[in-house]
N, C-alpha and C positions, 0 to 999 in steps of 0.2 A: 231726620236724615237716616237712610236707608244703609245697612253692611255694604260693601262690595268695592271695585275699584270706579274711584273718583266717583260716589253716587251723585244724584243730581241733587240739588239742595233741596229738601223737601220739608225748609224752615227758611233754612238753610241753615380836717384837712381839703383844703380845694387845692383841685386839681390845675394847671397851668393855663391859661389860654392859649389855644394853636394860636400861630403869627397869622394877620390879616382875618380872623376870625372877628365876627361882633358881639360883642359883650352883651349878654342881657342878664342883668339884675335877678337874683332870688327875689320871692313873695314879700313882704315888707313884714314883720314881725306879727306884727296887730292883723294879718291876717289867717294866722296859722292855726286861731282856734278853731273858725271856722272850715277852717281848709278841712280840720280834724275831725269835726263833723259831718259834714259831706261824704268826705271818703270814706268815711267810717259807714255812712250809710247805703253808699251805692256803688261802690267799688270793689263792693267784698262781696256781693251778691248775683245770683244767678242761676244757670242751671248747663248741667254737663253732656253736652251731646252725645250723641249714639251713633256710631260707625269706624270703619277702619282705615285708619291715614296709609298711603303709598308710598310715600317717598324715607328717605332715610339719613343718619344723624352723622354727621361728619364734620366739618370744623369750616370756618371762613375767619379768616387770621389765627390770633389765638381766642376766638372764641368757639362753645361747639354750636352746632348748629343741626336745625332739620332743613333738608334740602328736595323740592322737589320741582321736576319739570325737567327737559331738555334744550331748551332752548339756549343756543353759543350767543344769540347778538342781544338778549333783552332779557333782562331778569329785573327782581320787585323786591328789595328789602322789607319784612314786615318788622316793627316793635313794638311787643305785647302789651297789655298789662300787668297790673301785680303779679296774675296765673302763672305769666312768664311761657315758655319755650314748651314745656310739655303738654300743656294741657292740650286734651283730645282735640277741642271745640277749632284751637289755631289754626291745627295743623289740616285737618278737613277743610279749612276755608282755604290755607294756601295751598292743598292739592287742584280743588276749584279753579283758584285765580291760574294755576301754571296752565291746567287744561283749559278752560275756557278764555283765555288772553293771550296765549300761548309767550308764556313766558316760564324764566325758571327763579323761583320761591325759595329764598333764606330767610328761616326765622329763627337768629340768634338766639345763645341766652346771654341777657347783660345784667344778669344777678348773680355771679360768682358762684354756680350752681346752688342755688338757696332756691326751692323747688315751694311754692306754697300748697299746702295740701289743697287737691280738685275736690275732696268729699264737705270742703268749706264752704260750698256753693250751695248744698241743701241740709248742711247739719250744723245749725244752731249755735251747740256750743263750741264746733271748732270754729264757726267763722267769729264768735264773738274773743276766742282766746288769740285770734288773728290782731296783730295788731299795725294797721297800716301805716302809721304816722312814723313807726320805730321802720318799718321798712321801706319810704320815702326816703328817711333819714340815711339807712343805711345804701343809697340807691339816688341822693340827688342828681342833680342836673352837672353841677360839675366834675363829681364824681365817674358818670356813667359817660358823658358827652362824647369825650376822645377816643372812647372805644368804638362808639357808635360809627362816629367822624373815621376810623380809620377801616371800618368795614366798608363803609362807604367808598373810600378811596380805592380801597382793592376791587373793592367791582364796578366801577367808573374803569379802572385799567381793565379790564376783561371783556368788559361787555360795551357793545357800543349806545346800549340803552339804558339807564337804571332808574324805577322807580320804587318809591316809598310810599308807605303808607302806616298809620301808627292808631293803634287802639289807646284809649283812655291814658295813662303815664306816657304813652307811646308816641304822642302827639305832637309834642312841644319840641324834639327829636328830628324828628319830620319836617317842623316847620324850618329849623336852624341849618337843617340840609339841603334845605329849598333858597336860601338865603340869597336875595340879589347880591351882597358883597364877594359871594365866592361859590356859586351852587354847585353839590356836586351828584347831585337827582336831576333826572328831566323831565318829572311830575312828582306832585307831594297830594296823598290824601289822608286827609283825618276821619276819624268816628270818635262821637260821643268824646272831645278832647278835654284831658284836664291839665293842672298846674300851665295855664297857659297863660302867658305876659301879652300885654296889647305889640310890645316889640316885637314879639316874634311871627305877629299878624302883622304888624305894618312892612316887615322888611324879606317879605315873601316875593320871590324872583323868578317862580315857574310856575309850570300852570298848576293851580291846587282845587282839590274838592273837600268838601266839609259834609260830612254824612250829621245830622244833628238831629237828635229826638225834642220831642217837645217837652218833656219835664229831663232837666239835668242839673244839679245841685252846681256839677263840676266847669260846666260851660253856662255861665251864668245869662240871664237874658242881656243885662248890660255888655256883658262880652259878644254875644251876639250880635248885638247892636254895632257893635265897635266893626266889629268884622264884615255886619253887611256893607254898613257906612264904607269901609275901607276898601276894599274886596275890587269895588269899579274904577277903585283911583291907582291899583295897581300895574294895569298896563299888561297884563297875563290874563290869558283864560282862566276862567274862575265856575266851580260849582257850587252853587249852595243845596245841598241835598234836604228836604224840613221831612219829619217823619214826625206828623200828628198821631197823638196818643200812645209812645211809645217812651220809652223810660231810660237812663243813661245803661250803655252795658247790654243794650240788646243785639246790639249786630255782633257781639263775639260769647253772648251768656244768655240769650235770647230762650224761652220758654218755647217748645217746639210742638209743644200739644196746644199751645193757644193759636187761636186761628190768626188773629191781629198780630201776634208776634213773627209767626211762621211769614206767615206775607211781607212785612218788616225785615225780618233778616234774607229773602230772596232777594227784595228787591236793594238791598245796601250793599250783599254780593254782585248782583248785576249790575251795580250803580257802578262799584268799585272795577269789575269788569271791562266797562266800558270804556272807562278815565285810562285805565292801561293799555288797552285797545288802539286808543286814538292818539295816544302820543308816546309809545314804549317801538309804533310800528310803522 
């Protein structure tokens, strides 16, 4: 990815349940060691892009927020992962989506400003002092959900279009705001998703895309499975996006000097693109 403005991609306690909201279950116990594992090994890796984001940091409810694009009738909520809200890599993708989708881009933070170090991505021992499972914890689903849900609802009231899309932790987020019992997105896309429950695949209510590399610890093949299986009993336009030979964590941590990656992350941006495209307008 090149310096300049919007360059072209050239890689590119629980908390309450809202009333009439659907409950979906935390991971079952017996599965957390693994969970620990995974994450441990592909969530916390990556590599830090090069160029300079457009837009600028100002608030959407009480969270703060980077905001970029003009657009009054159609805006994109993104939700990170662990990197969260600052990192370079985001915010260059959501300068992208506002220009090329023509929409306008908030990317919250919903880690109570807890910033995880970006030099974790190529240095060893800070990504091993990184400790994800304590930051899940501090960050679960119910903890995080109603903030999310109420950013949501503020720009459902403003905008006449609003869609999502959520990287890795990001995903599960996305899917519960797509939810047929109450949506309040008019598209949901995922990449490379994790902590993800079969409920929150089955009760998906608008049209959604699924960006998914071919090796990913987090989105396991049987989840996949579950997902293709489901996906056409939906009743919604549905993507399944497959990216052979590509690794969890590349459409937002993607290796930009590798040729297969670089291609990989244009086309997950264009994929993503396009989904906003077709139903944001």
């Amino acid at each position: 990815m090149t310096t300049g403005p919007v360059p072209a991609l050239s890689i590119v306690s629980r908390a309450p349940r809202p009333p009439n909201r659907p409950f979906f279950p935390s991971p079952p116990i017996s599965h957390i060691h693994q969970i620990n594992i995974n994450m441990s090994e592909c969530c916390k890796s990556g590599f830090k892009w090069n160029g300079t984001s457009t837009g600028k940091e100002t608030s959407l409810g009480k969270n703060q927020a980077y905001v970029t694009g003009d657009n009054k009738d159609a805006a994109v909520l993104i939700v990170c992962d662990v990197f969260g809200w600052k990192l370079p890599n985001i915010r260059l993708l959501a300068d992208h989506y506002a220009k090329e989708a023509n929409v306008t881009v908030y990317v919250p933070d919903y880690f109570d400003g807890e910033v995880v170090d970006e030099d974790a991505l190529s240095n060893p021992e800070k990504r091993e002092k990184f400790d994800v499972m304590a930051f899940i914890g501090r960050n679960g689903k119910e903890i995080r959900y109603p903030e999310i849900l109420a950013n949501a609802k503020e720009l459902k009231s403003q905008y006449k279009k609003v869609g999502a899309i959520g990287f890795c932790y990001g995903a599960w987020a996305v899917l519960r705001l797509g939810s047929k019992d109450e949506p309040l997105i008019d598209s949901a896309a995922v990449a490379h998703p994790s902590l993800l429950e079969e409920s929150e695949i089955a009760n998906i209510g608008v049209p959604v895309q699924f960006i998914s590399p071919e090796t990913d610890p987090m989105f396991t093949p049987e989840l996949k499975e579950f997902t293709l299986k489901t996906l056409p009993g939906l009743n919604v336009p549905f993507n399944y996006d497959y990216y052979p030979g590509l690794v969890h964590g590349f459409a937002t941590r993607g290796d930009q000097s590798d040729p297969k990656q670089k291609e990989g992350l244009e086309r997950a941006k264009n994929s993503a693109v396009y989904w906003f495209k077709q139903f944001l307008h």
